[in-house]
C-alpha positions as CSV (number, residue, x, y, z in Angstrom):
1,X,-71.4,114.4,13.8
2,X,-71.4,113.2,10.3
3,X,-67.8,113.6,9.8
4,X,-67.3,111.9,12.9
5,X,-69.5,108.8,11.7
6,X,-67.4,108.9,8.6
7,X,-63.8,108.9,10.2
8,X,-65.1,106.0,12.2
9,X,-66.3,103.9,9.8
10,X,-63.4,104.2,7.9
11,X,-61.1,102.8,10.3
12,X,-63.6,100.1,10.6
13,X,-63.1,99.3,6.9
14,X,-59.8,99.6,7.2
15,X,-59.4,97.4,9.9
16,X,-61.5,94.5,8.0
17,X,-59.2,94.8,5.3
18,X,-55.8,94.5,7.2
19,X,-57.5,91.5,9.2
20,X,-58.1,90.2,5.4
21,X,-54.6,91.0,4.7
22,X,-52.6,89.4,7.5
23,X,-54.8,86.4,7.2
24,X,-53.7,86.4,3.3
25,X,-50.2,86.8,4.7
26,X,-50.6,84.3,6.7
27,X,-51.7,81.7,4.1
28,X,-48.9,82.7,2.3
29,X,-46.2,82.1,4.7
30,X,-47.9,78.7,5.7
31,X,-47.6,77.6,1.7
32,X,-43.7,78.7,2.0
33,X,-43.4,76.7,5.0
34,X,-44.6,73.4,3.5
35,X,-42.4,74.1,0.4
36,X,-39.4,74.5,2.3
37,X,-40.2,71.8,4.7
38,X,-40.9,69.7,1.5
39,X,-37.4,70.7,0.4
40,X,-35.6,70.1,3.4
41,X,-37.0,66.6,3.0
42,X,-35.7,65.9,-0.6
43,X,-32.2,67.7,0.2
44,X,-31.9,65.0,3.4
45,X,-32.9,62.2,1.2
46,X,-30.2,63.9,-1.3
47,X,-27.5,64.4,1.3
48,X,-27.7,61.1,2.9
49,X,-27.5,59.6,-0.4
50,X,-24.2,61.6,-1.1
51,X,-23.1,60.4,2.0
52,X,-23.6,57.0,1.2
53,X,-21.7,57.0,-2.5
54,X,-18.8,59.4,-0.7
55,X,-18.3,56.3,1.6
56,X,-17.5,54.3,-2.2
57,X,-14.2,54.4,-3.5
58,X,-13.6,53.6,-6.9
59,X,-10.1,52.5,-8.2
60,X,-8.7,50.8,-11.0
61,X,-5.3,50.2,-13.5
62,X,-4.7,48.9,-17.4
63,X,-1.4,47.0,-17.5
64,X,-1.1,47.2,-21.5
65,X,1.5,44.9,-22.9
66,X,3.7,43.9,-25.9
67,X,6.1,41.2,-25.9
68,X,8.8,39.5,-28.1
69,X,10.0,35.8,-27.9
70,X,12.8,34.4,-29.3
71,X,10.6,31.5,-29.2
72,X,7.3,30.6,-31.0
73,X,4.7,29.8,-28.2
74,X,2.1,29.6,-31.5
75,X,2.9,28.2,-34.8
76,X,4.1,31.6,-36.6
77,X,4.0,33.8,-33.7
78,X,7.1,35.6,-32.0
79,X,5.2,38.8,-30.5
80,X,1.8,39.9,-29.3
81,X,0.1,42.7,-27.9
82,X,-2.4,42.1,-25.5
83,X,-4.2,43.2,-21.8
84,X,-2.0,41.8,-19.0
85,X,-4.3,43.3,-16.8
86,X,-7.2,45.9,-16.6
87,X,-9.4,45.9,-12.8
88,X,-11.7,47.9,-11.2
89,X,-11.6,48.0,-7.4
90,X,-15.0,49.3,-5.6
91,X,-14.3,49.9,-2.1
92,X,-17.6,50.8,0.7
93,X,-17.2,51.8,4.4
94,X,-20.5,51.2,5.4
95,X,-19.1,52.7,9.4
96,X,-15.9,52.8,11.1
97,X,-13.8,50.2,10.7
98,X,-16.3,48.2,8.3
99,X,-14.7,47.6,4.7
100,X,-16.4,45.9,1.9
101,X,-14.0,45.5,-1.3
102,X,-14.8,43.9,-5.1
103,X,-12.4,43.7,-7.6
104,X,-12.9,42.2,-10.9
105,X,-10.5,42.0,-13.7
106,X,-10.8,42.0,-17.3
107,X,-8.3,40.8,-19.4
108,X,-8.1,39.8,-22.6
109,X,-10.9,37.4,-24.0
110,X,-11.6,36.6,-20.2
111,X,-13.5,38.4,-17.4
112,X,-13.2,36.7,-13.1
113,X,-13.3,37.6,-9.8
114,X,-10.3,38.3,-8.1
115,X,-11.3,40.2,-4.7
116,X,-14.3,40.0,-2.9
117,X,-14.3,40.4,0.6
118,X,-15.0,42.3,3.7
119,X,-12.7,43.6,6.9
120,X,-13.8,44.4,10.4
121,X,-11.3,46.2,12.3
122,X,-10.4,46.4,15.4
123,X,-12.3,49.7,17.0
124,X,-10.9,50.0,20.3
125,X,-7.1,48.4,20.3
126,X,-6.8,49.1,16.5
127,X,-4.8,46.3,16.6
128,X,-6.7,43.4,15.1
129,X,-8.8,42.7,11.7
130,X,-11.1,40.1,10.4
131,X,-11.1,39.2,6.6
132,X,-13.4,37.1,5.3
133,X,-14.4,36.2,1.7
134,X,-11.7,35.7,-1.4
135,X,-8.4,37.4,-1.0
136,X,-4.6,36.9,-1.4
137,X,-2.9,34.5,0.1
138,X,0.1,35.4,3.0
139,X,3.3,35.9,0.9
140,X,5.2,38.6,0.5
141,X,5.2,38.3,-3.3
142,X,1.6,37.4,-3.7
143,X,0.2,39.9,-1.0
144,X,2.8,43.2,-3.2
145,X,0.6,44.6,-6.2
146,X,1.2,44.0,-9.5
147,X,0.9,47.7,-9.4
148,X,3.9,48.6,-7.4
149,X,6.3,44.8,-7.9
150,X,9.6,45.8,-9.6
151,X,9.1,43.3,-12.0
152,X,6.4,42.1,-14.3
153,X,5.7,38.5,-12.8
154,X,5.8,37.0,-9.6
155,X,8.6,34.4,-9.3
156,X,8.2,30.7,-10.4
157,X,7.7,29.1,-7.6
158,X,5.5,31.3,-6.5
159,X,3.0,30.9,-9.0
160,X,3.8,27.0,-9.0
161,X,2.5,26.9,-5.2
162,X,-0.2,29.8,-5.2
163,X,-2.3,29.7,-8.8
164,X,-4.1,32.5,-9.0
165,X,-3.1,34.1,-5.8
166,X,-6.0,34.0,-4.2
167,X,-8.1,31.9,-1.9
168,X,-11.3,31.5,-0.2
169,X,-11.7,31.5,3.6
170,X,-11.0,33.3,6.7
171,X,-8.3,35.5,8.4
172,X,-7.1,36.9,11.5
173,X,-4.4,39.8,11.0
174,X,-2.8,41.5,14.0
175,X,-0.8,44.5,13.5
176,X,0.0,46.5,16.6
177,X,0.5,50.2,16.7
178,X,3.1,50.8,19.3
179,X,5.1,47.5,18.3
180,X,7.0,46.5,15.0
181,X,5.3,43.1,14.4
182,X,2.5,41.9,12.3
183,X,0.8,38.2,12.5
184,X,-1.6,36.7,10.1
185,X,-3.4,33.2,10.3
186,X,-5.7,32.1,7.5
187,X,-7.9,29.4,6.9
188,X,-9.1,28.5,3.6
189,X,-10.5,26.2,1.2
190,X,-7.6,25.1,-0.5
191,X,-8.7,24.5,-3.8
192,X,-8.7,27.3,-6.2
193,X,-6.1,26.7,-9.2
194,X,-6.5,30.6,-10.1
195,X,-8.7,29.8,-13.6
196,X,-12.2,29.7,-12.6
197,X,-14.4,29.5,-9.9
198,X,-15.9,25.9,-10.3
199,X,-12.7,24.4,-8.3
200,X,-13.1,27.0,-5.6
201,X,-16.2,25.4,-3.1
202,X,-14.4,23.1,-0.4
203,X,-14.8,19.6,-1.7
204,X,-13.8,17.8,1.6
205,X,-13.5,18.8,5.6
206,X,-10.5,19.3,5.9
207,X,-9.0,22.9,5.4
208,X,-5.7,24.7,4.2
209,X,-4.0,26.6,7.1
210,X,-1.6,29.6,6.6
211,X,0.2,31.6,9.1
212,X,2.5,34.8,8.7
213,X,5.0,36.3,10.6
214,X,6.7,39.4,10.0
215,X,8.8,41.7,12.8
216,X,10.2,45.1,11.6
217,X,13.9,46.4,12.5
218,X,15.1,50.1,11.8
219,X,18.4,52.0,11.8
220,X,17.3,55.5,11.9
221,X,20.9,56.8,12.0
222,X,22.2,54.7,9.0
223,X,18.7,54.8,7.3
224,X,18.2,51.0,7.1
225,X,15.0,49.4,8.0
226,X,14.9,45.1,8.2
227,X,11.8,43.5,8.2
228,X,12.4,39.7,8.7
229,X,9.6,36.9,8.0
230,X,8.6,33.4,7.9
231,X,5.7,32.0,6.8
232,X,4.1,28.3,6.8
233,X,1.3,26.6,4.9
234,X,-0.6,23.1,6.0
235,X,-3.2,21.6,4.2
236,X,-4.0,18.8,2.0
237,X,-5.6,18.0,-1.6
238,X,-8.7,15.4,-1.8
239,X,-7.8,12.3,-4.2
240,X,-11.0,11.7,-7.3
241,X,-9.7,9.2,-10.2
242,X,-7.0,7.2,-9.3
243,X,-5.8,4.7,-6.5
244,X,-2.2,5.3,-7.2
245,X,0.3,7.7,-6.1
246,X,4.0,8.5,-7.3
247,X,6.1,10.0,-4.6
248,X,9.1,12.6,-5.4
249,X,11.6,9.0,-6.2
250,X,8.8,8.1,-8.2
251,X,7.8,5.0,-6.5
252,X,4.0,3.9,-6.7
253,X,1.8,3.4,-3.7
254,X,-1.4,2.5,-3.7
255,X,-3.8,4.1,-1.7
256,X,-7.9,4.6,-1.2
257,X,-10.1,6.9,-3.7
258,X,-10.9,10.1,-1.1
259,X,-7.6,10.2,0.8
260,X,-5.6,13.2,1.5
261,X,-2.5,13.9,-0.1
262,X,0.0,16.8,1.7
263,X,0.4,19.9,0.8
264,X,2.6,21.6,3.1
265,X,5.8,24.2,2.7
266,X,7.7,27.1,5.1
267,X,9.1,29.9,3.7
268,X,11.0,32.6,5.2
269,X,11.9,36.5,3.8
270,X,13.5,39.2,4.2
271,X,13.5,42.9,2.7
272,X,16.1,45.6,3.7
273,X,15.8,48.5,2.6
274,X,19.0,51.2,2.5
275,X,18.2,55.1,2.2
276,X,21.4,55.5,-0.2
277,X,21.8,57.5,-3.3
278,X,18.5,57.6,-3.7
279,X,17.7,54.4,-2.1
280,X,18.3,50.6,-3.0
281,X,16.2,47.7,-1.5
282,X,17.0,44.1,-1.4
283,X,14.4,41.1,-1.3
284,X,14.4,37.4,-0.9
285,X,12.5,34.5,0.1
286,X,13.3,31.1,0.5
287,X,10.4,28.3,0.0
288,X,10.6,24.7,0.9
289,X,8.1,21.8,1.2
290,X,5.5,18.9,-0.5
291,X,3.2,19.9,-3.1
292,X,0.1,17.5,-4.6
293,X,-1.1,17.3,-8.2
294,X,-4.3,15.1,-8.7
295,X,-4.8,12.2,-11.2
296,X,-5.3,13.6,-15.3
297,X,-7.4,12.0,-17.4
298,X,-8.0,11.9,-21.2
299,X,-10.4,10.2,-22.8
300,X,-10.5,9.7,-26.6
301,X,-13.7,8.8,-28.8
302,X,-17.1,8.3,-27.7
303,X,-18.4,5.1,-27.4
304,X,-22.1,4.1,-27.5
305,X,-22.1,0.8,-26.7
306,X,-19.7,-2.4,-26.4
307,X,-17.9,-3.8,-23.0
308,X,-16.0,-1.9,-21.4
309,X,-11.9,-4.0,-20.3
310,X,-9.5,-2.4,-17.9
311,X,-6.0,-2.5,-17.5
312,X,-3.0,-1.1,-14.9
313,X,0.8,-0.6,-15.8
314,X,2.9,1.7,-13.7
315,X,-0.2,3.4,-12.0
316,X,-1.9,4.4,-15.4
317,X,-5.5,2.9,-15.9
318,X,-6.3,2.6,-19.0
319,X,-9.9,1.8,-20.0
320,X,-10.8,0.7,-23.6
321,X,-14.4,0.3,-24.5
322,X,-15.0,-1.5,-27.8
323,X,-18.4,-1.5,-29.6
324,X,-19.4,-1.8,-33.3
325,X,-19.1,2.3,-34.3
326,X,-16.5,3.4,-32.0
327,X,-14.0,2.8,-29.2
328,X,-13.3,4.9,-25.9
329,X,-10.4,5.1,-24.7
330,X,-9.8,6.8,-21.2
331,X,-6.1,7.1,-19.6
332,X,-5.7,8.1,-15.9
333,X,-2.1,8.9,-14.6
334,X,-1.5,8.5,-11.3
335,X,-1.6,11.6,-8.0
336,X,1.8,12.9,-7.5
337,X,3.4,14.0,-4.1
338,X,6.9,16.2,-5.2
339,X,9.4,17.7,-2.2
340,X,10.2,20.9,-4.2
341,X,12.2,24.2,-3.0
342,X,12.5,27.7,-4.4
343,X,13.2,31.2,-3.7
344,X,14.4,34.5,-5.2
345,X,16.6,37.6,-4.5
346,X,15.9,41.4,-5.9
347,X,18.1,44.1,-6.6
348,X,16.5,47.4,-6.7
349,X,18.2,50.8,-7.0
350,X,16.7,53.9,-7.3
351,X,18.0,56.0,-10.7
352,X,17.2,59.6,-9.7
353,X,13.5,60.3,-8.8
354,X,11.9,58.7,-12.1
355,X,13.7,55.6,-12.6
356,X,14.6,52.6,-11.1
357,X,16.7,49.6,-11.9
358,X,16.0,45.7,-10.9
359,X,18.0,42.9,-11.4
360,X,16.2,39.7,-10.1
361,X,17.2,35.8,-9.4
362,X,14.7,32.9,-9.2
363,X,15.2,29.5,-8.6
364,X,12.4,26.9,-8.2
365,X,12.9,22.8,-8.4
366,X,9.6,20.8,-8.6
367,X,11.4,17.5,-7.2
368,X,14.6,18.1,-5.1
369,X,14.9,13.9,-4.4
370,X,15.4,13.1,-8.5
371,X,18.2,15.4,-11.4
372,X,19.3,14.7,-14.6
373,X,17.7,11.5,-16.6
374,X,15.8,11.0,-13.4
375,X,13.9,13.8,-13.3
376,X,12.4,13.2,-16.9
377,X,10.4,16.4,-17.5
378,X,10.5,17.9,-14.1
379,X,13.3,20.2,-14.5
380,X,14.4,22.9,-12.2
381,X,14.6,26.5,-13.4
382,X,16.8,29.4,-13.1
383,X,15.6,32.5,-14.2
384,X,17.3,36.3,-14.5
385,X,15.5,39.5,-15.0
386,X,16.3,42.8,-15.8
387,X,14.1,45.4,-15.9
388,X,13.7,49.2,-15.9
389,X,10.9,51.2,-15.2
390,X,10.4,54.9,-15.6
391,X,7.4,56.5,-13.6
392,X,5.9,59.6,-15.6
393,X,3.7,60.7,-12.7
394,X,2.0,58.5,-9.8
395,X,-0.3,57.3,-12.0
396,X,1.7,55.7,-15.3
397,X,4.7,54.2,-15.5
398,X,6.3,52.3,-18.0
399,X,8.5,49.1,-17.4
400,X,11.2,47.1,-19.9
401,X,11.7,43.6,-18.9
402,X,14.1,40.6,-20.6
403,X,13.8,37.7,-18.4
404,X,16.4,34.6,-19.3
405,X,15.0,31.3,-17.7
406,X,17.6,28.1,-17.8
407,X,16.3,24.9,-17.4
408,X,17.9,21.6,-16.0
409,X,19.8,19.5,-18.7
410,X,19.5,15.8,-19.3
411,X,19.2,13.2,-21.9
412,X,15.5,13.8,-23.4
413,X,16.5,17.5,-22.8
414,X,19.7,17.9,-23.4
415,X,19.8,21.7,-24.5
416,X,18.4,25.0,-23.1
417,X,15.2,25.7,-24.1
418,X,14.6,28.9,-26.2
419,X,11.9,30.9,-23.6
420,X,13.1,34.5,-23.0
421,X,10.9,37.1,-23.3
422,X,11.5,40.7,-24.0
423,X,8.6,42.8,-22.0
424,X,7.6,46.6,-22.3
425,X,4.2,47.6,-20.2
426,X,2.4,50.7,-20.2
427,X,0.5,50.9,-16.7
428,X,-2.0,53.7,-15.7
429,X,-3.9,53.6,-12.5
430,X,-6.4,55.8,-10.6
């Protein structure tokens, strides 16, 4: 009986203490639980956030530059080094479709903004694209990258028409899948000269309009593709100083402080490209229209008191003040309207798989109604190019340029001006 009392209170004991030890067990696994739950939690928060910077995409390219002029564009100066260009471009697709892009640029001595913008595609059709924000303005030349342009700079009249290449406003950009033809329309301030930002807000109601069209041809059996273009801009530049305004003859007209003065050109381009030898391209566009440059004034000595007298000759004012200390003098020239025209050709031919050749014509006259002694300082330009660039990889190349510009001769200038410029870049990108 004993033995029996002692077998069974034994498994009595030992029953207490596995009810202790499951429930110990069970504490345990509970603590495990809330530390993986807890860790589940932070690698969500983790994950999500590595979601969110995989939807960034960070690129960027140094153009590094040396150049020699047989010219002096300083006193004592006939070469330089410097930073043509050196940008970082962050791009974020927040969803599908959504695209927010900011570029900045940092050049020598300077830092701007030269992209900052965001595109909503087209979901459903994939066909059409919103833009709004600062961006490049439709052209061929201004829309190609300095990263991938055959030649260093962008053609005269190019930069003449479109400072800065960029603008701030809207566009509309169709581009169908199924059909070789691409449309943009723009609308935009119409004010940014490309230096700064001040000049950039709208200063009147009235807006620049641009339009785009391009339709694509190809020759699969010769292994030529055409893609033929023409372009248009309309808009108008706000009048601040002066009353007067010289016309391309240079005839003065008087008109209102805060009138309009036109700004409107049509362009049309054309790139072929030929799948010979290693393939050759040509390019050309052809630019013609009214431009608008607003009064300059200079003013000369501060003045802190004494009467002020005004005079007008040939659509100058000229105001003198006169005082006891000091006189102010402040010249304003009159707004100019000029019909000017432009274009340029390329020659590009593929040397091998590394190099590449370009020869390149550019033509651009700033007043097509006046030539010679007429023209005074408004001289039309011819310019030739060669250049040569070798690509090491995708991501450097290097590029020699001589460009030749040839300027309109009359009596003031009655020689070619000395202005070419011998170019070698080192470019890397990523």
């Amino acid at each position: 009986m004993k033995n029996w009392l002692l077998i069974l209170g034994f498994f009595v004991g030992l029953n207490g203490f596995s009810q202790n030890s499951i429930d110990s067990l069970k504490e345990v696994v509970d603590e495990h639980k809330m530390k993986i739950s807890a860790f589940d939690e932070r690698f969500a928060t983790i994950e999500s956030d590595l979601q969110k910077l995989a939807k960034i995409k960070l690129s960027g390219y140094i153009q590094a530059q040396y150049d020699y002029y047989d010219f002096s564009p300083e006193p004592s100066t006939n070469n330089t080094f410097y930073l043509r260009r050196a940008r970082l471009k962050a791009t974020y697709e927040a969803i599908d479709g959504v695209k927010f892009v900011l570029q900045p640029d940092f050049s020598t001595n300077s830092l701007s903004l030269k992209d900052a913008y965001v595109v909503i595609n087209d979901r459903w059709t994939r066909t059409f694209s919103i833009w709004a924000g600062q961006f490049n303005r439709l052209n061929y030349e201004v829309e190609y990258t300095s990263t991938q342009r055959e030649v260093l700079e962008r053609s005269r009249v190019i930069r003449a028409i479109y400072p800065g290449e960029r603008e701030i406003g809207v566009k509309l950009e169709a581009n169908p899948l199924n059909f070789p033809f691409k449309f943009q329309f723009a609308s935009f301030n119409g004010n940014f000269n490309g230096k700064d930002g001040k000049d950039a807000k709208d200063n009147d109601s009235a807006k620049d309009l641009m339009a785009r069209a391009i339709y694509s041809l190809k020759f699969q059996k010769q292994g030529i593709g055409i893609d033929l273009g023409a372009n248009g801009y309309y808009g108008s530049v706000k009048t601040k100083e002066s009353k007067y305004v010289l016309n391309s003859e240079n005839k003065l007209d008087s008109i209102t402080i805060g009138d309009l003065l036109p700004r409107k050109w049509v362009g049309a381009e054309m790139q072929i490209y030929w799948d010979f030898l290693g393939g050759m391209s040509l390019k050309a566009e052809y630019l013609i229209g009214q431009n608008a440059s607003l009064a300059a004034s200079t003013t000369t000595v501060s003045q802190k008191g004494g009467t002020p007298t005004s005079t007008n000759s040939g659509g100058t004012t000229t105001t003198t003040t006169s005082g006891q200390s000091s006189t102010t003098k402040t010249v304003v020239s009159p707004n100019k309207t000029r019909d000017f025209s432009g274009y340029y050709i390329y020659l590009i031919k593929n040397i091998g798989r590394k190099n590449q050749f370009v020869a390149k014509y550019d033509s651009y006259d700033p007043n097509t109604k006046l030539s010679g002694d007429d023209a005074k300082t408004e001289l039309y330009y011819n310019t030739l190019t060669f250049a040569w660039q070798h690509y090491f990889d995708d991501n450097i190349r290097i590029s020699l340029s001589y460009e030749m510009p040839t300027n309109e001769l009359n009596t003031t200038i009655n020689k070619d001006i000395k202005d070419n410029t011998l170019s070698l870049r080192i470019q890397a990108k990523f």
